[in-house]
C-alpha positions as a Python dict, from the first residue, in 0.01 Angstrom:
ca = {
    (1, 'X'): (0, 0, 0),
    (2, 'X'): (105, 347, 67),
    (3, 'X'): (93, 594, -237),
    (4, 'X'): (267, 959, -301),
    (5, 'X'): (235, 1122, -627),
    (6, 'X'): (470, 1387, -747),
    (7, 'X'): (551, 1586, -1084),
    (8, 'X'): (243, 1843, -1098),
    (9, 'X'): (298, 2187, -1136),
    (10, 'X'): (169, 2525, -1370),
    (11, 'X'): (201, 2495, -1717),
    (12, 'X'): (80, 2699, -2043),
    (13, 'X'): (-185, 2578, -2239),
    (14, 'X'): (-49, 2296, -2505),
    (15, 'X'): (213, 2183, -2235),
    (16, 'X'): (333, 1859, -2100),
    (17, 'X'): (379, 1719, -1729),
    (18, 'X'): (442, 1402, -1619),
    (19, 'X'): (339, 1250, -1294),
    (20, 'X'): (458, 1009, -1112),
    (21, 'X'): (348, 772, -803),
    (22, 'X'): (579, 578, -630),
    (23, 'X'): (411, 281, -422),
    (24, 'X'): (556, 87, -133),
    (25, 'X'): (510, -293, -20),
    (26, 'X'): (573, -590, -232),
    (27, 'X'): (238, -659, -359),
    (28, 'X'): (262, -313, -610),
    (29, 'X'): (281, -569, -919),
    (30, 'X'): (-39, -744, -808),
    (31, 'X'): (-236, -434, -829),
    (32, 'X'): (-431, -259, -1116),
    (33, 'X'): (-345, 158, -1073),
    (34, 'X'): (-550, 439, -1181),
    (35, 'X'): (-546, 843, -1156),
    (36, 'X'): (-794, 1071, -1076),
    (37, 'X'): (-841, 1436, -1047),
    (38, 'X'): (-1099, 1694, -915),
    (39, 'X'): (-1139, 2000, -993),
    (40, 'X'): (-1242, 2305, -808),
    (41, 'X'): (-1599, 2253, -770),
    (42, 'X'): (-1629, 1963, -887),
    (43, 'X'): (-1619, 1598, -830),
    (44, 'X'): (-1303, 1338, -826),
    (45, 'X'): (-1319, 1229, -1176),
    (46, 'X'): (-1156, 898, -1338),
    (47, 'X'): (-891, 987, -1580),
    (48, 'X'): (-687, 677, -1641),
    (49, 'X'): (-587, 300, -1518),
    (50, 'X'): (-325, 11, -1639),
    (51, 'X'): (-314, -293, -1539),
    (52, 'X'): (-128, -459, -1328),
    (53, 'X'): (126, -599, -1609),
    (54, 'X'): (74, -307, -1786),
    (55, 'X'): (-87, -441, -2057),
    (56, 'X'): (-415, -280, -2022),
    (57, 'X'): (-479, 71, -1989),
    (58, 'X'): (-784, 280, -1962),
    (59, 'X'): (-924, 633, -2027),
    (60, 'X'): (-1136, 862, -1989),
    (61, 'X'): (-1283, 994, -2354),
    (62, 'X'): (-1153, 1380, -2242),
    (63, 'X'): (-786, 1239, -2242),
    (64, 'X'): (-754, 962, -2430),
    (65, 'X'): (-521, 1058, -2716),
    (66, 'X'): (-347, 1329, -2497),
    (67, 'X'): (-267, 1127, -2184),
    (68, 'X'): (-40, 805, -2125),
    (69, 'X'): (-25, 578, -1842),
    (70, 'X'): (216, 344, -1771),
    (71, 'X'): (416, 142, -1470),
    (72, 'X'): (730, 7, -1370),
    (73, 'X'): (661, -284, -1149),
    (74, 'X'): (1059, -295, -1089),
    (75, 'X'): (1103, 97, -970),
    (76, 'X'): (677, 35, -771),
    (77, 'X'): (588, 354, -979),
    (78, 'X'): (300, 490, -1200),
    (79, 'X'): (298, 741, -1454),
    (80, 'X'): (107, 968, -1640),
    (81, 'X'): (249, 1136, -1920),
    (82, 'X'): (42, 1439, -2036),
    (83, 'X'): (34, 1553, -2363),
    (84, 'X'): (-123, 1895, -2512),
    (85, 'X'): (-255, 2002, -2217),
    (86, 'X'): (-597, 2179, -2162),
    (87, 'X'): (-726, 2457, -1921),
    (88, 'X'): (-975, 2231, -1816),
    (89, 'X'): (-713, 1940, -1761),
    (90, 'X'): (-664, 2146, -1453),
    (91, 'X'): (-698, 1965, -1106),
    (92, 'X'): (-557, 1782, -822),
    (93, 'X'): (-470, 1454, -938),
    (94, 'X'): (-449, 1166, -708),
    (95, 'X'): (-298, 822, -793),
    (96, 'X'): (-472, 458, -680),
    (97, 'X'): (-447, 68, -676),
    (98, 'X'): (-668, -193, -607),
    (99, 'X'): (-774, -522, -777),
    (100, 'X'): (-1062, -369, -1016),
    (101, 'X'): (-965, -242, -1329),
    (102, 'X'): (-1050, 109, -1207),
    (103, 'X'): (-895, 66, -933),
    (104, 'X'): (-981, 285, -551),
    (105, 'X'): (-893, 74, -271),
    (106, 'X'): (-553, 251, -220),
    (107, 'X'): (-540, 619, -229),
    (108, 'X'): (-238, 893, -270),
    (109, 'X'): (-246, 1231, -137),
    (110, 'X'): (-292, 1471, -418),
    (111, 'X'): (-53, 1684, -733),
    (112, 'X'): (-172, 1983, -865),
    (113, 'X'): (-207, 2043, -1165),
    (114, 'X'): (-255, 2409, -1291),
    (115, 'X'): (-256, 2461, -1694),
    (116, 'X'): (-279, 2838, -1829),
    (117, 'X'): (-433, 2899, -2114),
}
């Protein structure tokens, strides 16, 4: 599975981005996907996962109520919609699958995110 994330960029504090990650190969449905970011300094974090039917998703307690994940199995593409953004929301995010519900076995380059305050 080859991943490439897309859709960061700068915004002001209380912003929104979304991010995508388009997968290829067939098995895209089978997997569980997740996003991740690290910050300067700092280590990769987990920020979110869904399921591979998308009827499970998973967050980090920093984002939950701010950030949405969700998939389209038919288009092979995660998203992350993110809500009310945060100074400290900023990062390179990176995108994964794999089988485990936080998944890592798959990874995407990176999308920065930079959020002004």
């Amino acid at each position: 599975v080859q991943l490439q994330a897309s859709g960061g960029g700068s915004v002001q504090a209380g912003g929104s981005l979304k991010l995508s990650c388009a997968a290829s190969g067939r098995t895209f449905s089978s997997y569980a996907m997740g996003w991740f970011r690290q910050a300067p300094g700092k280590e990769r974090e987990f920020v979110a996962s869904i399921s591979w039917s998308g009827g499970s998703t998973y967050y980090t307690d920093s984002v939950k109520g701010r950030f949405t994940a969700s998939r389209d199995n038919a288009k092979n593409t995660v998203y992350l919609q993110m809500n009310s953004l945060k100074p400290e929301d900023t990062a390179v995010y990176y995108c994964a699958a794999g089988i485990a519900a936080i998944p890592g076995d798959y990874w995407g380059q990176g999308t920065l995110v930079t959020v002004s305050s």
